[in-house]
C-alpha atoms as an extended CHARMM CRD file, in Angstrom:
* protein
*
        68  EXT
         1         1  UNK       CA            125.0000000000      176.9510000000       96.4960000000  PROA      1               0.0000000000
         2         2  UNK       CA            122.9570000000      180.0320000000       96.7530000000  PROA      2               0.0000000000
         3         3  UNK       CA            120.5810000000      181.1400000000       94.9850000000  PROA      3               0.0000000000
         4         4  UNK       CA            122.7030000000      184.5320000000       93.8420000000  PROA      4               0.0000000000
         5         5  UNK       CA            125.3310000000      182.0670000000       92.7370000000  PROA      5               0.0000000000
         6         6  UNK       CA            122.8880000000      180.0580000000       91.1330000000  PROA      6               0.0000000000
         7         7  UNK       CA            121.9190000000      182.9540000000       88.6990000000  PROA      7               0.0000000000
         8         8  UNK       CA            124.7890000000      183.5330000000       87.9990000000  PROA      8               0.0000000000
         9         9  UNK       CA            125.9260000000      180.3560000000       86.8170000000  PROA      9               0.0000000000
        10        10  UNK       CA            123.4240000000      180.0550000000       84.8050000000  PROA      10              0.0000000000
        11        11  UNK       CA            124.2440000000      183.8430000000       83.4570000000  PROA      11              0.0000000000
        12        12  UNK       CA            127.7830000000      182.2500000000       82.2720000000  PROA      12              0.0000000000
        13        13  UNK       CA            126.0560000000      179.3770000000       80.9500000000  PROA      13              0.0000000000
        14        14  UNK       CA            123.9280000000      181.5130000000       78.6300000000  PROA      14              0.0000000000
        15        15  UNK       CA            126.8380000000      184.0110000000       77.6170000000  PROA      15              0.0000000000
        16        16  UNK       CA            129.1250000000      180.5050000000       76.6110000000  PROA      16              0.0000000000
        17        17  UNK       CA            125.8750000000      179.0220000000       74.5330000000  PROA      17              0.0000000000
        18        18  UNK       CA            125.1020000000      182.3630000000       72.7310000000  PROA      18              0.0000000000
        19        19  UNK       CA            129.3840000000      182.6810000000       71.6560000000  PROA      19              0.0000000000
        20        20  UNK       CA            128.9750000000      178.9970000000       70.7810000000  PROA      20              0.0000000000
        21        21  UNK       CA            126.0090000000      180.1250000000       68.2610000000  PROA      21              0.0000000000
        22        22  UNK       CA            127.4440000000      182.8500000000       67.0140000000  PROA      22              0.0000000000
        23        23  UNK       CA            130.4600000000      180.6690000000       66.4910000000  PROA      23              0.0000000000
        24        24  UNK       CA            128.5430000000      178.3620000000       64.6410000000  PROA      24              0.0000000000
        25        25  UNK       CA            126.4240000000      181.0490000000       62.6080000000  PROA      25              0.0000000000
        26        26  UNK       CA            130.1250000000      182.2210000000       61.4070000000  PROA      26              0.0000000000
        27        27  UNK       CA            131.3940000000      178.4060000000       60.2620000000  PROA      27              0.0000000000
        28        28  UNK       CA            128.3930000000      176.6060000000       58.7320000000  PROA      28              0.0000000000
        29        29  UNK       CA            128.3340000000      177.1140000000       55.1440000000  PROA      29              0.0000000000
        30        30  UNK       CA            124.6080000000      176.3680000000       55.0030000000  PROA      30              0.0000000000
        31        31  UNK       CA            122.9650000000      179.2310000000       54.3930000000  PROA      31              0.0000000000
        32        32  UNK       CA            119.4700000000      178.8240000000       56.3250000000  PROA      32              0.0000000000
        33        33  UNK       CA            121.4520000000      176.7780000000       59.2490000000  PROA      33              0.0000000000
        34        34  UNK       CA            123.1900000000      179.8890000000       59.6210000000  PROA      34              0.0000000000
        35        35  UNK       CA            120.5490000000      182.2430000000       59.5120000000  PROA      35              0.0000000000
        36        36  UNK       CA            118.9410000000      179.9820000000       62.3870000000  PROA      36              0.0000000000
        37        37  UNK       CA            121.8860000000      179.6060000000       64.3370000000  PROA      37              0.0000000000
        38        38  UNK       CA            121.9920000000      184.0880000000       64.5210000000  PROA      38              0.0000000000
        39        39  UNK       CA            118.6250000000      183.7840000000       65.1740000000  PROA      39              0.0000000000
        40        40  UNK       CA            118.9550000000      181.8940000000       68.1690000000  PROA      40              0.0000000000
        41        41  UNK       CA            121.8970000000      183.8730000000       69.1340000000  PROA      41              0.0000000000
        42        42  UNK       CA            120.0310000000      187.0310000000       69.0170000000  PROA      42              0.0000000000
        43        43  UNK       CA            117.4700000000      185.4720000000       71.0790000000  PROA      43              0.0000000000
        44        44  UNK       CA            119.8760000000      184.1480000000       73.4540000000  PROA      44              0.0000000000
        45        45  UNK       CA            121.4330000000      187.7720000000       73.7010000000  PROA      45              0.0000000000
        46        46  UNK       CA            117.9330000000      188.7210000000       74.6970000000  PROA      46              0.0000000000
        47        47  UNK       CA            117.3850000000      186.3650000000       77.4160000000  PROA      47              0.0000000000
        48        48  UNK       CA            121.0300000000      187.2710000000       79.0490000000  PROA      48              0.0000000000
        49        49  UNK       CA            120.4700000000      190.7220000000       79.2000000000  PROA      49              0.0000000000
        50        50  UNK       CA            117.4300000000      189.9830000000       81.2200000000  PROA      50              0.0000000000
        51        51  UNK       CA            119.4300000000      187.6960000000       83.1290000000  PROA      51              0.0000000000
        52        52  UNK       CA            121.8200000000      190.6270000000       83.7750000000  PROA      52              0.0000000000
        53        53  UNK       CA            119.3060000000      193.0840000000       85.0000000000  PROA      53              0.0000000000
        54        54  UNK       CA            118.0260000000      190.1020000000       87.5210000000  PROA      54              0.0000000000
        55        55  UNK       CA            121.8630000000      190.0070000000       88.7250000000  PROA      55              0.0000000000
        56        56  UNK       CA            121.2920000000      193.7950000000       89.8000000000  PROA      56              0.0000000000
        57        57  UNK       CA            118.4910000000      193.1560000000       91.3580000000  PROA      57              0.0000000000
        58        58  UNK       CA            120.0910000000      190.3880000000       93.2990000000  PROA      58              0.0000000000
        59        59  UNK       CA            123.0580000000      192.2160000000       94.0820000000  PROA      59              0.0000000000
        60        60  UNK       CA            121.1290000000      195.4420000000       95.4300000000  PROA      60              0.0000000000
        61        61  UNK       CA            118.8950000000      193.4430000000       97.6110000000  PROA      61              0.0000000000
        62        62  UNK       CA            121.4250000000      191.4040000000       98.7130000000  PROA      62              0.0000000000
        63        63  UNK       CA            124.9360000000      193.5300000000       98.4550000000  PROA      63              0.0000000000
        64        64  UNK       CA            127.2130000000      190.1570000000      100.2750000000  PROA      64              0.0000000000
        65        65  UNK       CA            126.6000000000      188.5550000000       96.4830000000  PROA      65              0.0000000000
        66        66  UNK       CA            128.0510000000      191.2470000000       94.3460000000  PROA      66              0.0000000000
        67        67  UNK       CA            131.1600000000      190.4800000000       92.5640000000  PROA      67              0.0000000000
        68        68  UNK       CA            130.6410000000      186.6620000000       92.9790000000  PROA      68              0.0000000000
């Protein structure tokens, strides 16, 4: 596995966690759990978006892993 791939695995990975928080922020009734679990999504959302820009990077250095 490449590294291009790699990233972008782990891109997926992040963008299924943070719908999983969000998810969870939505259905807990506790009130502070909640409030930590959007937190943590927002964070998440932070961290993917940098993981995005790193994809475009990759994928104008190396143009054979765009669209993988």
């Amino acid at each position: 596995m490449t590294v291009g791939s790699q990233v972008k695995q782990c891109l997926a990975s992040l963008k299924s966690i943070e719908a999983n928080l969000n998810s969870l922020a939505l259905k807990t009734e506790e009130k502070e759990a909640s409030q930590i679990f959007h937190e943590t999504c927002l964070k998440t959302r932070k961290v993917i978006q940098q993981m995005e820009a790193r994809v475009g990077e990759i994928e104008f250095e190396e143009p054979q892993y765009k669209g993988f």
